[in-house]
C-alpha positions in Angstrom: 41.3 20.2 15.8 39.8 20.7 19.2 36.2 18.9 20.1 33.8 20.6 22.5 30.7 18.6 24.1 27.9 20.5 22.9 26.0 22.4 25.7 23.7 25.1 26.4 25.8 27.6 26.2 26.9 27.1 22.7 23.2 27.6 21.4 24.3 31.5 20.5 26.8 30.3 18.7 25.4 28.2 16.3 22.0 30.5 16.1 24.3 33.1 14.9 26.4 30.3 12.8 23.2 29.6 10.9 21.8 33.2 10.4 25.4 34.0 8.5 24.7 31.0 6.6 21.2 30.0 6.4 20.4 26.3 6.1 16.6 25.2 5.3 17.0 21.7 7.1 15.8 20.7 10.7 18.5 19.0 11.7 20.3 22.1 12.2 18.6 23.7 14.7 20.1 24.0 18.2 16.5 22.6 19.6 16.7 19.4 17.3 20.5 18.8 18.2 19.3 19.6 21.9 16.7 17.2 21.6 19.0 14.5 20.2 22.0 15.1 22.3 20.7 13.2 25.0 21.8 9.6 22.5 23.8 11.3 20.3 25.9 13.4 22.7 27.2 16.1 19.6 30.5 17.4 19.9 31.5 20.7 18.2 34.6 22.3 16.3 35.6 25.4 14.5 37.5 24.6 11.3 38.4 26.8 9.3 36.0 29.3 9.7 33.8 26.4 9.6 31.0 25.3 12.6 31.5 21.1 12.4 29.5 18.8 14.4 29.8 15.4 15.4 28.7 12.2 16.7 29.2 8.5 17.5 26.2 6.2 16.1 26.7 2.4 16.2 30.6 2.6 16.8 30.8 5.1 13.8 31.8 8.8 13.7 29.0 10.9 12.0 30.0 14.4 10.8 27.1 17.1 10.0 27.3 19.2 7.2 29.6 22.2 8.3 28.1 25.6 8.5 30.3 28.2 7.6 31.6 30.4 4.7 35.0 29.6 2.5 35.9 26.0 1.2 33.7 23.3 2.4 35.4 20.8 0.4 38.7 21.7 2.4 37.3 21.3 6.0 35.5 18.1 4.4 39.2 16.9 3.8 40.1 17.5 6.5 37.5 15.6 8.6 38.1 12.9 6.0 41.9 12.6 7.2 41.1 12.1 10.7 38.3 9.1 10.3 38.9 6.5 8.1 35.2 5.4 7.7 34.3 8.9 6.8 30.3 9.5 6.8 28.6 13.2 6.7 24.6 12.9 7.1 21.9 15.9 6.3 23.9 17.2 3.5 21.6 19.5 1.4 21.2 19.0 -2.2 23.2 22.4 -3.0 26.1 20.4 -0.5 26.1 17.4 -3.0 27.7 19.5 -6.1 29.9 21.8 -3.9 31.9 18.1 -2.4 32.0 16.5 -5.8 35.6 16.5 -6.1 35.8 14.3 -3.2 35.8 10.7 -3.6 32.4 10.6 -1.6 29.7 7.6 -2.7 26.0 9.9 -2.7 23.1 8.4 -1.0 19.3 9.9 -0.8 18.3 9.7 2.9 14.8 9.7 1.3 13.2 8.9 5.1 15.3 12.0 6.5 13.7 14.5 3.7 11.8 17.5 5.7 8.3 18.0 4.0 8.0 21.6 3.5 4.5 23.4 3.0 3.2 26.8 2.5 2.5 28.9 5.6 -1.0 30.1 4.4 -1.9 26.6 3.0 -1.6 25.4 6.4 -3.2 27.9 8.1 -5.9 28.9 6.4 -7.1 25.1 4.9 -9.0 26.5 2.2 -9.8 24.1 -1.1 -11.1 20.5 -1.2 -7.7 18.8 -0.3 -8.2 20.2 3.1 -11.8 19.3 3.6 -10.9 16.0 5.9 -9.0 18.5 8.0 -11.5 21.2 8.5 -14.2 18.9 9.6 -11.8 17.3 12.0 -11.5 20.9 14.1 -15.5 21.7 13.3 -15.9 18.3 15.0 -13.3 19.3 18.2 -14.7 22.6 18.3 -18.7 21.3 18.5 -17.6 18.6 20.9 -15.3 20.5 23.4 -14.9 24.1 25.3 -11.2 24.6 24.9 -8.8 27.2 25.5 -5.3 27.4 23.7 -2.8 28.9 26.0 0.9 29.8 24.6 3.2 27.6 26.9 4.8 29.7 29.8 7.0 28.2 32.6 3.7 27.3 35.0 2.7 25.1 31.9 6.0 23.2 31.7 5.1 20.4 34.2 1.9 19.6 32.9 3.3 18.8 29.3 5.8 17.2 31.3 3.0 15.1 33.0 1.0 15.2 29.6 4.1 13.8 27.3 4.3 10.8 30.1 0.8 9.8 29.7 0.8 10.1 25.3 3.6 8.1 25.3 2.6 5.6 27.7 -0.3 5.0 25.4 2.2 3.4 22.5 2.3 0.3 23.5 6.0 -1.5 21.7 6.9 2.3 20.4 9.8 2.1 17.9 13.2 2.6 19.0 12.5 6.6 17.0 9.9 7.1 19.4 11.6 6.0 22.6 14.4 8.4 21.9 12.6 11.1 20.6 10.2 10.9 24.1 13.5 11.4 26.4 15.3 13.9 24.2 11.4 15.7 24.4 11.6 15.6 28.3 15.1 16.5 28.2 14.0 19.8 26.0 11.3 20.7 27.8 13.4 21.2 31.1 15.2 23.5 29.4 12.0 25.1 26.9 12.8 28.7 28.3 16.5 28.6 27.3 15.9 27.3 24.3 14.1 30.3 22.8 11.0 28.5 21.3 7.5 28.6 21.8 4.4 26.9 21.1 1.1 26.0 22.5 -1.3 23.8 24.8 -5.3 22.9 24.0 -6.7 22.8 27.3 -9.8 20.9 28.0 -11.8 20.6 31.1 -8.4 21.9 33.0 -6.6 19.1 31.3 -3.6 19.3 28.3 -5.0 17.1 25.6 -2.3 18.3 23.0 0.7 20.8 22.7 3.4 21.5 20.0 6.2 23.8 20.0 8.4 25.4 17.1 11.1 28.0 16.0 11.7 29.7 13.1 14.8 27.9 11.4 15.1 31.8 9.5 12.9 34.6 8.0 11.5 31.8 5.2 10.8 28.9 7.3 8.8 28.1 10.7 9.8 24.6 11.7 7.4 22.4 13.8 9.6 20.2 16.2 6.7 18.2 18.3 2.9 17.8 17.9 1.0 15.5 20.1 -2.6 14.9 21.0 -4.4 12.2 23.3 -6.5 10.0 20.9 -9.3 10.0 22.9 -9.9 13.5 21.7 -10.9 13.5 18.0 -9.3 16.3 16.1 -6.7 17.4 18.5 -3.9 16.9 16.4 -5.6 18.8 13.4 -6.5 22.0 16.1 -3.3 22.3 18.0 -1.5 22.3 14.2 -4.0 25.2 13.5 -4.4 27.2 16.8 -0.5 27.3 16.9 0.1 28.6 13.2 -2.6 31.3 14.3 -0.5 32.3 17.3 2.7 32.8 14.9 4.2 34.8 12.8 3.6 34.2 9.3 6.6 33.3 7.2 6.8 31.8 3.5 7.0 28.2 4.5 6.9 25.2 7.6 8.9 22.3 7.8 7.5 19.7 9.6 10.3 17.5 9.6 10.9 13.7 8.4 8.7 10.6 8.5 11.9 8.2 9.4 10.0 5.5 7.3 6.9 5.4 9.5 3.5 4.7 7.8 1.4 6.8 10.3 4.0 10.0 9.6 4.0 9.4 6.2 0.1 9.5 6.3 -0.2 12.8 8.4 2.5 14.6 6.2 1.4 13.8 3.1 -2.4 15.0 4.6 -1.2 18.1 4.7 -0.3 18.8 1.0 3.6 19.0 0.5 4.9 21.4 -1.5 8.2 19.9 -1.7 11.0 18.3 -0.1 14.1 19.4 1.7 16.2 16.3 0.6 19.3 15.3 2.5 22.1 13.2 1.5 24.6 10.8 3.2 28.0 11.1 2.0 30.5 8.3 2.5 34.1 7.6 1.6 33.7 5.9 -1.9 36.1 2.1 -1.7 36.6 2.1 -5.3 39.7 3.1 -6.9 
């Protein structure tokens, strides 16, 4: 088998990989493997009619979950043949009963499960749950003239500039948040080939927040980044609302994982979960 470095060019391919054979998690999306292959540096393979990806993470090969139609458990051998300490990460729940034959031990990735919500929840806020959340844009739109512009190539330095400044405000950011902040930059230089969109709140000629998404199929609208300056009290709650309004609707939004962090945990959960995309790491089971 024959290993490609991922690159631009090879975001048709897996677009079209992925509308044959729809996945619901975010992890697959060429923007989220764009935004990661700046650490993770992906290389890709056809296998049998199967789209495998890889990557090296503390001296260990990491395998995907390989998109593709046929026998999954075969090309799973297969990968299993060429690295001793197999490991596959973001395996869907369906994946876990369609590799049980292998000798694979299961693991929840419970800090890696994409909260999933319901479109119209979301946009529309309606109901007591969502109280906190409505008076938080009542409270942005009384305090501040602001205009929500769709982000357009002109834009594209000034979130530049506007990232720089939010994350300069973390002050010891996790190593998540360091990584995510270049493979962000590293996206953004690249936002028009990408094929995404998504917004800025403009105050006083000034981005005080911006978040761009894709749809990950005709069900699901995934949000990949959403970021506000604190200084401007609910921000994050009217760029989350102003860009829903400027989208399509679609059954459901994934908003991603919380990676264990209490202030993501806190702002997904404040949005009312309907469930969970779970994912699964699968490694070679040691016992006989």
């Amino acid at each position: 088998m024959e290993w490609y470095p991922l690159i631009l060019e090879h975001k048709a391919l897996i677009d079209q990989a992925l509308e044959e054979n729809p996945l619901n998690l975010s992890d697959y999306t060429f923007t989220n493997l764009w935004i990661w292959n700046i650490h993770r540096h992906y290389q890709i393979a056809w296998i049998d009619n199967f789209l495998c990806i890889k990557f090296a993470e503390k001296g260990l090969t990491i395998f995907l979950y390989p998109i593709g139609s046929g026998s999954r458990q075969y090309v799973s051998e297969k990968l299993m043949e060429v690295e001793a300490n197999f490991r596959m990460r973001a395996v869907p729940e369906e994946g876990i009963a369609e590799l049980n034959e292998l000798p694979l031990k299961v693991e929840a990735e419970t800090e890696h499960f994409d909260y999933i919500y319901a479109f119209t929840d979301l946009l529309y806020l309606q109901g007591d749950h969502f109280q906190p959340k409505r008076n938080f844009i009542h409270q942005f739109e009384k305090k501040y003239l602001f205009e929500y512009q769709e982000i357009a190539l002109d834009l594209i330095p000034l979130i530049i500039d506007f990232e720089k400044k939010w994350y300069s405000e973390h002050k010891n950011p996790p190593q998540s948040l360091c990584m995510e902040h270049s493979g962000v930059l590293h996206a953004l230089n690249d936002f028009t080939k990408l094929n995404i969109f998504g917004g800025v709140l403009i105050v006083d000629k000034k981005v005080v927040a911006y978040s761009f998404a894709e749809y990950l199929n005709k069900q699901m609208l995934v949000i990949h980044i959403e970021k506000a300056l604190k200084d401007y009290k609910g921000a994050y709650a009217m760029i989350h609302q102003q860009l829903l309004m400027h989208s399509t609707i679609v059954p459901f939004v994934n908003r991603e994982e919380d990676l264990n962090l209490d202030n993501l945990i806190k702002v997904k959960q404040s949005y009312h979960p309907i469930r969970f995309e779970k994912k699964f790491l699968l490694t070679k089971n040691s016992e006989p």
